[in-house]
ZAROBA-783379 format. One record per residue (C-alpha): residue number from 1; residue in three letters; z, x, y. Coordinates in steps of 0.5 Angstrom, whole numbers, plus 500, padded with zeros to 3 digits. Layout:
<mibas>
 seq type   Z   X   Y
 NUM  Ala   Z   X   Y
...
</mibas>
This chain:
<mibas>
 seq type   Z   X   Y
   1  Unk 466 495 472
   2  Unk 473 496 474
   3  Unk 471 499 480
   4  Unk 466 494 482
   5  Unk 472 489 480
   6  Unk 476 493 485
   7  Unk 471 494 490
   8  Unk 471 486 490
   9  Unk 479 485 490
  10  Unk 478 488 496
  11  Unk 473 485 500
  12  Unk 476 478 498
  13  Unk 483 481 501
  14  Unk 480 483 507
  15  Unk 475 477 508
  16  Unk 483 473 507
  17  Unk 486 477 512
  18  Unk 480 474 517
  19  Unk 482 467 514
  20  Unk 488 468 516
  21  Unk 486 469 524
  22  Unk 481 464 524
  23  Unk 485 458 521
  24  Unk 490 460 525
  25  Unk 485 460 531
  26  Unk 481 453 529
  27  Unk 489 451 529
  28  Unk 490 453 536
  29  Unk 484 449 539
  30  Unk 482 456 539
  31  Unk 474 458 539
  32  Unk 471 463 534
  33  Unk 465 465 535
  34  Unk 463 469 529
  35  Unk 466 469 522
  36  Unk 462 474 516
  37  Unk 464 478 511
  38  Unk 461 484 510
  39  Unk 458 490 516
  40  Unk 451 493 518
  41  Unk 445 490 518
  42  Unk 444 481 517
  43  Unk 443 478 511
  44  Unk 443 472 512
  45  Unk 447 467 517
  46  Unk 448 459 519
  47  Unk 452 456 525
  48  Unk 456 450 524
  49  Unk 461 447 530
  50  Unk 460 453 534
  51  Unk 461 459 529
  52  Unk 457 462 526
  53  Unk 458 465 518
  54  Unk 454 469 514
  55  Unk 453 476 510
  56  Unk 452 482 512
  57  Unk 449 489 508
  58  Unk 455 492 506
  59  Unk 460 490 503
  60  Unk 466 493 504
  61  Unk 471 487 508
  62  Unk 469 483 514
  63  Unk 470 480 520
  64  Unk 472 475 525
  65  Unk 471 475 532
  66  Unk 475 470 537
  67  Unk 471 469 544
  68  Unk 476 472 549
  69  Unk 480 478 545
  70  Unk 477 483 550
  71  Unk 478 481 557
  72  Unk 472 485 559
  73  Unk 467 481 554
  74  Unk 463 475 556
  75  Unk 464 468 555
  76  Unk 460 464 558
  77  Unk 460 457 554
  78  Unk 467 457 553
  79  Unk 473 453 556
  80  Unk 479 458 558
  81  Unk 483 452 553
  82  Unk 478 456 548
  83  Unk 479 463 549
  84  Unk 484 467 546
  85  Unk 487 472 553
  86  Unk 487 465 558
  87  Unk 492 461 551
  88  Unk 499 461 550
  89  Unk 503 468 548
  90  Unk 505 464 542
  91  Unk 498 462 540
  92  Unk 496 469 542
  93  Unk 503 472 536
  94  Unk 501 465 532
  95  Unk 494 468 531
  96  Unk 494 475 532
  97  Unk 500 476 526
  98  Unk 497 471 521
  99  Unk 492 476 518
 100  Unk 499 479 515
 101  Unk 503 474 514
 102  Unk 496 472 509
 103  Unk 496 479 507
 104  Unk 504 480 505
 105  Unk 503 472 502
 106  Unk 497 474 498
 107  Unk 501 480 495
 108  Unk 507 476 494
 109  Unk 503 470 490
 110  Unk 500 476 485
 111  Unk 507 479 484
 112  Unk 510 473 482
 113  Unk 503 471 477
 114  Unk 505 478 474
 115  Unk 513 477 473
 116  Unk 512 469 470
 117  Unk 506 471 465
 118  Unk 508 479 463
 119  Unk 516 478 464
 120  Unk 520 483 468
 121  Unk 519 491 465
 122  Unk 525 496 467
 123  Unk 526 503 464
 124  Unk 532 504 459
 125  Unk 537 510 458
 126  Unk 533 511 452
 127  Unk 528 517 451
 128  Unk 521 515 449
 129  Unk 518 523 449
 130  Unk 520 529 450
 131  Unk 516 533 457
 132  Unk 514 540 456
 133  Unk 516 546 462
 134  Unk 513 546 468
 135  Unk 515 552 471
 136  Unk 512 556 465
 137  Unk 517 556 461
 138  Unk 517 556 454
 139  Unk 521 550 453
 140  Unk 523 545 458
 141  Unk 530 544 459
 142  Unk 531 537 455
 143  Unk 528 541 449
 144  Unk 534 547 451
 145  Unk 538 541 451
 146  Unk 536 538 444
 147  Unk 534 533 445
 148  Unk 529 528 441
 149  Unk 527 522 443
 150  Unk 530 516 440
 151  Unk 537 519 443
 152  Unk 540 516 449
 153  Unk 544 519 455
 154  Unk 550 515 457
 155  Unk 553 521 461
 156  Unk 549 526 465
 157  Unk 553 533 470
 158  Unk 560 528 468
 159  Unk 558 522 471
 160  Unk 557 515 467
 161  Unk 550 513 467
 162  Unk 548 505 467
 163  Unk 540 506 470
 164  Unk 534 510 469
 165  Unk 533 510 477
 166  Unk 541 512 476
 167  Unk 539 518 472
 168  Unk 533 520 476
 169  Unk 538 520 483
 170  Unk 542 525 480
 171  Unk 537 530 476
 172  Unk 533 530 482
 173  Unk 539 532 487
 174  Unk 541 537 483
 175  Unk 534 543 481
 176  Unk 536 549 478
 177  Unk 543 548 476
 178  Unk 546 547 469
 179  Unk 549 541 468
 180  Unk 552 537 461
 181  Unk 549 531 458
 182  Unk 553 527 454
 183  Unk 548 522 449
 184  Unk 548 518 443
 185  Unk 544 519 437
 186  Unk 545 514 431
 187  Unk 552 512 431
 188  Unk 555 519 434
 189  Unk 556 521 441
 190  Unk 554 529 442
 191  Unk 554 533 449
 192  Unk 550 539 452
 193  Unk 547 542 457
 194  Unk 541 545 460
 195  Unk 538 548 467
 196  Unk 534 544 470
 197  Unk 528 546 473
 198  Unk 525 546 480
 199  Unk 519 541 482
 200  Unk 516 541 490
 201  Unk 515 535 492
 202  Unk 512 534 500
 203  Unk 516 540 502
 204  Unk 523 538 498
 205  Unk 525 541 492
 206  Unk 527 536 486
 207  Unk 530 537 479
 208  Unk 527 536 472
 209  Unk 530 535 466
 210  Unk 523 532 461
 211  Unk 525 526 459
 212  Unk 521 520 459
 213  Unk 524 512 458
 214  Unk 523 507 453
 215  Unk 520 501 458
 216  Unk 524 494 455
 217  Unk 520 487 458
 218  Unk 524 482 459
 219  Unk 521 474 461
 220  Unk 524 471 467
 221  Unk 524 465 469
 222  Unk 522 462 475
 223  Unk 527 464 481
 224  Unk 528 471 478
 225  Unk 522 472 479
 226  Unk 521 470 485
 227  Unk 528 474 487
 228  Unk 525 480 483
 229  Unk 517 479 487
 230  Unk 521 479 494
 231  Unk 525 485 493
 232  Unk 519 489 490
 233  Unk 514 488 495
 234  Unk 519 489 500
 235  Unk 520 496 496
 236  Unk 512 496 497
 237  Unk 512 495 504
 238  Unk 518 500 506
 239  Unk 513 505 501
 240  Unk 506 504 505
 241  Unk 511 505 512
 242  Unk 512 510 509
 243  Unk 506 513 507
 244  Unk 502 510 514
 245  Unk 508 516 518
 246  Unk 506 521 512
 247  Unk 499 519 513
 248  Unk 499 520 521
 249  Unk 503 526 521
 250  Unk 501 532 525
 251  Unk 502 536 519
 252  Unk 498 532 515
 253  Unk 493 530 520
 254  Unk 492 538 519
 255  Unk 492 538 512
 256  Unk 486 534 513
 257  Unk 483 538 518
 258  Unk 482 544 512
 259  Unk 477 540 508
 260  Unk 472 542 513
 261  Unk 473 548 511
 262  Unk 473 548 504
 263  Unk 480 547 503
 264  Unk 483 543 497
 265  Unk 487 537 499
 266  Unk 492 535 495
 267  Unk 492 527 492
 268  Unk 499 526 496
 269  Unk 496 528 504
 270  Unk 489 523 503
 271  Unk 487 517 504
 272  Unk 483 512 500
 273  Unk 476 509 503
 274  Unk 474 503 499
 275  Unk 469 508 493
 276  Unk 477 512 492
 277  Unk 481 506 491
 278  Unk 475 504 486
 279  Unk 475 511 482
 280  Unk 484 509 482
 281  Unk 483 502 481
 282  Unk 478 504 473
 283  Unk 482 508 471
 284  Unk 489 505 473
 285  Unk 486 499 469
 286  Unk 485 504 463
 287  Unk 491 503 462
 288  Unk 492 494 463
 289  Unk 490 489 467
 290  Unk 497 489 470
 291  Unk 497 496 473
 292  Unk 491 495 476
 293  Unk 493 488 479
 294  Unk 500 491 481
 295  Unk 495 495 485
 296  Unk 492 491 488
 297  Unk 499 487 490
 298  Unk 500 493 494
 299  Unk 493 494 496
 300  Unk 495 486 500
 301  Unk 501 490 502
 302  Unk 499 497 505
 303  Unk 493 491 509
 304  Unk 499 487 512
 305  Unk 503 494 515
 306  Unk 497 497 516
 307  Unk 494 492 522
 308  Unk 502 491 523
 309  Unk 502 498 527
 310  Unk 502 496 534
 311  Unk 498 499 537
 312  Unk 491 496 540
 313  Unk 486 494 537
 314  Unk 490 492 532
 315  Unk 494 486 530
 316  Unk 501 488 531
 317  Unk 499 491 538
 318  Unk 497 484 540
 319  Unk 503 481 535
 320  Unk 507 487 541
 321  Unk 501 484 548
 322  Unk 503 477 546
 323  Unk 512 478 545
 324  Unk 512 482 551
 325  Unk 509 477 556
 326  Unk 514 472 552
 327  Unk 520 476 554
 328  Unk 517 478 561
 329  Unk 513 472 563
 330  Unk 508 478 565
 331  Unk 501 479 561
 332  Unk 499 487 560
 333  Unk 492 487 562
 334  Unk 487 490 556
 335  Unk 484 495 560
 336  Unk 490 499 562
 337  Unk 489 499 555
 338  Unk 483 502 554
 339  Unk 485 509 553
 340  Unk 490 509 547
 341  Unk 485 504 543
 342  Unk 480 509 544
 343  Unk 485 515 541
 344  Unk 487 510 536
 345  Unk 480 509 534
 346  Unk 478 516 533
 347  Unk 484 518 530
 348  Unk 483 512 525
 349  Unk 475 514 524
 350  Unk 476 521 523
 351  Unk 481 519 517
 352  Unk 476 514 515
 353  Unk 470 519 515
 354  Unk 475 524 511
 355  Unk 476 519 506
 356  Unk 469 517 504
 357  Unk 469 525 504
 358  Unk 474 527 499
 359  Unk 472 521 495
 360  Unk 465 523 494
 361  Unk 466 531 493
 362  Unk 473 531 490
 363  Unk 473 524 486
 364  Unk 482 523 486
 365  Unk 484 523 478
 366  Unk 491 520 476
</mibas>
């Protein structure tokens, strides 16, 4: 049931971004001849003031098609004052970018909602489980350190520490290496030490100690909320930059290549088809309505960057067409184009095609 609720979240997230294009387009005295939700084959369909709106088979997002996007189409009935290539460049940035600014103000929206009813929940300096080794030792470095839960660190390697993200900076910087802990336990401060272990992450190296935090909630009221939302999701939006370049990288691309050749590909070099994020989206919702709606905010988030790549097809690189005709008062034709929308297609085909795949032979398990 999650996962349909996931697969549904998504569609509507889509389908919003569409709004997005087609409100700032009816705005802009803009034609717009198609408006469905869903893909493939007709369900069913009406026209009403020169579009026309319906369902599709597959329901898996939708779509928005705005007489004029492709120069090459034909237009026949249509005003030039009606197409997209012949208007403005900021009617062109106005409705190219409205998709994203929809995606990254519905995420901000369902942040928001989760921060006012849940309140704001932050890890503490205070130990809440003790990990085991993960490099096949027999016991892990808190458990050499002595270390219970209940105890908490107050200064780790000689520096103060203040935060859990404090803490986490400086185990992780420091692999291999002994370092002192100084902690409270009850009403008395005691000091250790330990050899943290190794861990590899994408390549790097990173220490571990074994620890996990007491998570303290607190309630917000409503412009800390809106502070904590804004800086959250613009953590959400350098995180999904971040993976999109992970995602496209050479290396990774290779990566993906192997699963042809029956090779593992490991959870943090794939991509998600919409049967993956379902699979994540139910068992993420194990663990409360919170984390799967988390979830989905940066699901609205990774839509926004996603399309914000410029490059066409895709909206920011007609965000790009549109600014620079604005700068240079010259338009770029899209037939010059062609050729890198086709690599841009292909790449993102294939990563599509692999995604399904990966979701359907090797289901992800968080």
């Amino acid at each position: 049931m999650n996962g349909i609720l996931t697969i549904l979240m998504l569609t509507f997230f889509v389908v919003m971004h569409e709004a997005g294009h087609y409100f700032a387009a009816r705005y802009s005295k803009v034609a717009v001849s198609e408006f469905f939700v869903g893909f493939g084959p007709k369900i069913f369909s009406f026209k009403r003031n020169g579009t026309e709106y319906g369902l599709k088979g597959i329901p898996f997002g939708g779509y928005v098609k705005i007489p004029g996007m492709d120069e090459s189409e034909q237009v026949e009935g249509y005003e030039d004052s009606e197409l997209f290539h012949t208007s403005k460049w900021t009617t062109k940035l106005f409705i190219a970018s409205a998709g994203i600014i929809v995606n990254f103000l519905t995420a901000w929206i369902m942040i928001f909602a989760i921060f006012i009813t849940n309140g704001v929940t932050q890890p503490t300096l205070n130990i809440e489980t003790i990990g085991d080794s993960i490099n096949q030792q027999d016991i892990s470095p808190s458990q050499s350190a002595g270390l219970r839960p209940g105890d908490t660190i107050i200064q780790f390697n000689g520096q103060d520490v203040e935060t859990w993200d404090q803490l986490v900076s400086i185990i992780e910087v420091n692999p291999g290496q002994e370092v002192s802990i100084k902690y409270l336990r009850g009403n008395s401060i005691y000091l250790t030490s330990a050899i943290l272990e190794t861990r590899d992450i994408n390549g790097s190296e990173i220490g571990y100690l074994g620890v996990s935090p007491v998570i303290q909630q607190t309630d917000v009221g409503i412009l800390d909320a809106a502070l904590f939302t804004t800086t959250l999701e613009i953590e959400m939006t350098v995180a999904a930059v971040d993976g999109i370049f992970t995602l496209l990288s050479p290396d990774n691309i290779r990566t993906l290549l192997g699963t042809y050749s029956g090779e593992i590909v490991p959870d943090e070099a794939r991509p998600l088809s919409p049967i993956g994020l379902a699979q994540a989206g139910s068992q993420i919702a194990d663990n409360g309505y919170i984390n799967l709606f988390s979830l989905l905010a940066f699901v609205n988030v990774f839509l926004a960057v996603f399309n914000a790549i410029p490059l066409i097809p895709l909206d920011g690189g007609r965000v790009l067409l549109s600014l620079i005709e604005g700068v240079t008062g010259k338009k770029i034709s899209d037939k010059k184009l062609y050729p890198v929308a086709a690599v841009v297609i292909f790449v993102f085909v294939f990563i599509g095609i692999t995604a399904f795949y990966l979701d359907i032979t090797q289901p992800i398990n968080l």
